[in-house]
C-alpha positions as CSV (number, residue, x, y, z in Angstrom):
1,X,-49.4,194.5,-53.5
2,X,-47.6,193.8,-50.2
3,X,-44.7,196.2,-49.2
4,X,-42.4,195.9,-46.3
5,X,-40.8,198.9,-44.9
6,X,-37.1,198.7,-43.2
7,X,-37.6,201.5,-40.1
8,X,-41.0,201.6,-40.3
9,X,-41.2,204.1,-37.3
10,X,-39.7,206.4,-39.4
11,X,-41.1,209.9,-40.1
12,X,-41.2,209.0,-43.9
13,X,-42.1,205.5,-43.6
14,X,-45.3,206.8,-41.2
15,X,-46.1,208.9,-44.0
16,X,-45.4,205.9,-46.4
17,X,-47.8,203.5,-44.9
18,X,-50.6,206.0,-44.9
19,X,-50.5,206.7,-48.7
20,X,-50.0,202.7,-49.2
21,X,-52.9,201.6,-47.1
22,X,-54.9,204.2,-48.5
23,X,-54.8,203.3,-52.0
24,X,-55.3,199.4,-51.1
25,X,-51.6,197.9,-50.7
26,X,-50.7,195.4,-47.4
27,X,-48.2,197.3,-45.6
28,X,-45.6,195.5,-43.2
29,X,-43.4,198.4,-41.1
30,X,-40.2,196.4,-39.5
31,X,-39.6,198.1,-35.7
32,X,-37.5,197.6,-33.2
33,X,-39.4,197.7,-30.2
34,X,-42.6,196.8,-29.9
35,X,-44.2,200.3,-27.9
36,X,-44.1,201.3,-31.5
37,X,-46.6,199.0,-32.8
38,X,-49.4,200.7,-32.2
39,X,-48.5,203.8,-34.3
40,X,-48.2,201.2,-37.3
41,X,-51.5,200.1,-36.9
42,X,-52.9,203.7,-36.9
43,X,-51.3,204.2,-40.0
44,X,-52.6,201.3,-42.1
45,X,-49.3,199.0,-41.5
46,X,-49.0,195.4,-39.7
47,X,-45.9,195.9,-37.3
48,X,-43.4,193.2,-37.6
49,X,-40.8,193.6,-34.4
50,X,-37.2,192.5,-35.6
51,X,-34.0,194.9,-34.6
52,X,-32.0,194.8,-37.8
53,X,-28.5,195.6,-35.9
54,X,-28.7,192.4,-34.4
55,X,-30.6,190.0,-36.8
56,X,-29.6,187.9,-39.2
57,X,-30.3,187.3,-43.4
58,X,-32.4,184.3,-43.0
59,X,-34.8,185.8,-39.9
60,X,-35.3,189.1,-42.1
61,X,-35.5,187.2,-44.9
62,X,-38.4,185.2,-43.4
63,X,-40.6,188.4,-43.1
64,X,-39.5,189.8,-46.8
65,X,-41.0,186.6,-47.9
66,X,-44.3,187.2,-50.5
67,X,-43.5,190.7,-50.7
68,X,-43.9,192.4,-54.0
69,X,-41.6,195.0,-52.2
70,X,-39.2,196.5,-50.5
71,X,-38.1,199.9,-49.0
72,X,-35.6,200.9,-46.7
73,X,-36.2,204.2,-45.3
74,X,-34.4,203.1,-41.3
75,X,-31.6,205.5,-40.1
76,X,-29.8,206.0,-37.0
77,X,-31.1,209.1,-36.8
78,X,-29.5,212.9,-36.0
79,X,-28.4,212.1,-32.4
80,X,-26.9,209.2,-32.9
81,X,-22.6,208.8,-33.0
82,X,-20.8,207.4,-35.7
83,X,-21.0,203.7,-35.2
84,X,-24.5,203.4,-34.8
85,X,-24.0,205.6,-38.9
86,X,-22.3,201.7,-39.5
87,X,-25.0,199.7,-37.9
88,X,-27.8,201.3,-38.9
89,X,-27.8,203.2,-42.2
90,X,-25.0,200.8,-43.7
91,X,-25.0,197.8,-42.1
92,X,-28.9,197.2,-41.6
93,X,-29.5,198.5,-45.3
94,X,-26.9,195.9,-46.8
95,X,-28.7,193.5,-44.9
96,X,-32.1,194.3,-45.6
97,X,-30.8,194.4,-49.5
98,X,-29.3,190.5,-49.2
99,X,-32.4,189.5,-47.7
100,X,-34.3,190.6,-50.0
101,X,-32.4,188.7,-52.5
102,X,-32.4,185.7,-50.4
103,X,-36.3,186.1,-50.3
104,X,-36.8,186.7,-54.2
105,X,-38.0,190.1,-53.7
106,X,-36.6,192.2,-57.0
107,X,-38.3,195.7,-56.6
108,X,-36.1,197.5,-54.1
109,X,-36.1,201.4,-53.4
110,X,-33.7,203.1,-51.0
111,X,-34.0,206.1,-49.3
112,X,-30.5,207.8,-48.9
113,X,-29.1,211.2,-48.9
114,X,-27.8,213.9,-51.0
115,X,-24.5,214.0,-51.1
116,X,-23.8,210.1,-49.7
117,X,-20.2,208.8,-51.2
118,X,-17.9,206.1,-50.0
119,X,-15.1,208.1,-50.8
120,X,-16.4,211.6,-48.7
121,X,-13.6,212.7,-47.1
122,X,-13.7,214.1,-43.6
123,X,-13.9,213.1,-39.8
124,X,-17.6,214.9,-38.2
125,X,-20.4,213.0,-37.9
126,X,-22.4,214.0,-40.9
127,X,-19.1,212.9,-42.9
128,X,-19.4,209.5,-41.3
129,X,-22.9,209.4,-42.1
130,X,-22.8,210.4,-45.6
131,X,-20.0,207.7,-46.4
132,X,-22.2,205.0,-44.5
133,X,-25.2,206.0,-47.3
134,X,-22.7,205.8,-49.8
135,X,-21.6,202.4,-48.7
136,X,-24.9,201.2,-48.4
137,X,-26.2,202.6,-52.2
138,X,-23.0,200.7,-53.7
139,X,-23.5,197.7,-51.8
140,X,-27.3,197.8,-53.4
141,X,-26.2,198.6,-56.7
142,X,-24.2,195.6,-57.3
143,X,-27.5,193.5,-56.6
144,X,-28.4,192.1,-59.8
145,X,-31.5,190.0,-58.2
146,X,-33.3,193.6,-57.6
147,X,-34.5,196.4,-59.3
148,X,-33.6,199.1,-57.6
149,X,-33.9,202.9,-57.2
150,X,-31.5,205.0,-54.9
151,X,-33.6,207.9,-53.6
152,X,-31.6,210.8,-52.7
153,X,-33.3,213.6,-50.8
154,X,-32.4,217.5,-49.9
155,X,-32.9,219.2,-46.6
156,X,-36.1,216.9,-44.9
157,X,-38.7,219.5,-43.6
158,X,-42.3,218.5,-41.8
159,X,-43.5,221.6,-43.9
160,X,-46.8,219.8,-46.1
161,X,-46.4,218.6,-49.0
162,X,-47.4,220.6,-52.3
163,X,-47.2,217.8,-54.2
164,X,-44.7,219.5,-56.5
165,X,-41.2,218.6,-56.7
166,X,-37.6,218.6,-58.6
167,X,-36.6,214.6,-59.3
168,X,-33.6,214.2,-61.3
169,X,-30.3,212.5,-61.4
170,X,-28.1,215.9,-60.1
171,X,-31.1,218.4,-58.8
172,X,-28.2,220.8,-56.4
173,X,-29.4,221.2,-53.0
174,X,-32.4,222.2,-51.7
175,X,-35.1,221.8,-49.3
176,X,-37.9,218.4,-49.9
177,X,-41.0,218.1,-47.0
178,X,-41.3,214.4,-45.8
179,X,-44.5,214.0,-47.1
180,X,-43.2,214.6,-50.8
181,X,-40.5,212.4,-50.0
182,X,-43.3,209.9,-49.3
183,X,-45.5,210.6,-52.3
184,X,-42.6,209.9,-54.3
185,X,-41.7,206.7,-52.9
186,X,-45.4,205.4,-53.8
187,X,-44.5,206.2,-57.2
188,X,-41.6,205.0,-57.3
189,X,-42.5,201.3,-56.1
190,X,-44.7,201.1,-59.4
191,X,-42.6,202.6,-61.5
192,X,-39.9,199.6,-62.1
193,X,-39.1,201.4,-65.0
194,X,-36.7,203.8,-63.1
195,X,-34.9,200.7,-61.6
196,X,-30.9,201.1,-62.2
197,X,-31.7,205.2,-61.5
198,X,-30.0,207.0,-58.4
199,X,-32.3,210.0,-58.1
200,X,-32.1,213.6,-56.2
201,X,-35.3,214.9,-54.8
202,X,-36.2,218.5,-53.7
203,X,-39.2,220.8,-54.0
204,X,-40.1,222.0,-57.4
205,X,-43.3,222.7,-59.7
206,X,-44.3,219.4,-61.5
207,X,-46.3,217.0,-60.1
208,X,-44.9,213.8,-58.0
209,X,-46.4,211.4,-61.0
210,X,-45.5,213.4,-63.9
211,X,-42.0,213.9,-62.3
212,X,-41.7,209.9,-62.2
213,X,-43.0,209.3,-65.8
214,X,-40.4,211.7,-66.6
215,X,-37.3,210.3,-65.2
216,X,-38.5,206.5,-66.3
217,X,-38.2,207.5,-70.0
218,X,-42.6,207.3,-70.1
């Protein structure tokens, strides 16, 4: 199975590659720069440089091509001001979404954030940010060409992962480590069974499969 990975410099999408390589999947992780390259290749992934702020459908089309997947776990990241929120986390994941269509890739998972809404009222930056997600997942969920899943997680820690975890449409907030957040992501790439789902995500005592199989009705 090839995947390609939208921010793959990410802390999850690090995490992401290492569990895909391992069980035998081609991983591509899309970067903006290429001093990150090498940290790809330690994790299993081929880097592919290409700055999503700037490019276009067709050139991130071109690298989607052949995939059997795609997952968009790039964000402008904590420090970052509000239009960079529009650049990055909406922007770049409406265009990684039409190029994926454009490239015939239908399985598409998302990684946005508790709480995202178009309508969230409020002027900080987190406001911003969580209106940008919310842009983003509705954009996504209009795409009848993919089979998606909107992955919503709690409070991201670097804690290890236990494996165990709360997945469900409305969990209530709480605290998920990345590396869960990962394991669930490999799940949920071959699970197309919980495409059309927009799914919460924090720690809680079943296992990452078994909490898959649950929410895709197996």
């Amino acid at each position: 199975m090839r995947i390609v990975i939208a921010g793959g410099h990410g802390q999850i999408a690090l995490r992401l590659e290492r569990l895909l390589a391992a069980r035998g999947d081609e991983v591509a992780g899309i970067i903006r720069t290429a001093g990150q390259a090498d940290d790809l290749r330690e994790a299993g992934a081929e880097p592919v440089v290409l700055d999503l702020e700037s490019a276009s459908v067709d050139e991130v089309a071109q690298r989607l091509r052949g995939a059997d997947a795609a997952v968009f776990a790039a964000g402008a990241g904590p420090g970052s001001g509000a239009a960079r929120k529009d650049t990055v986390d909406k922007a770049a994941a409406v265009l990684f979404a039409d190029a994926a269509v454009r490239a015939g890739v239908r399985r598409f998972v998302i990684v946005s954030s508790m709480g995202a809404d178009p309508a969230h009222p409020g002027d900080e930056i987190f406001d911003v940010y969580l209106r940008a997600k919310g842009e983003a997942d509705a954009h996504v969920r209009a795409q009848d060409a993919l089979e998606w899943t909107i992955l919503r997680p709690g409070q991201l820690t670097n804690d290890a992962g236990k494996g165990l975890v709360r997945l469900e449409a409305h969990t209530g907030r709480g605290p998920i480590p990345r590396d869960d957040v990962a394991a669930v992501l490999a799940e949920l790439i071959d699970t197309p069974a919980t495409t059309g789902l927009t799914l919460e995500l924090i720690s809680g005592s079943t296992p990452v499969s078994v909490a898959v199989k649950a929410v895709a009705g197996n």
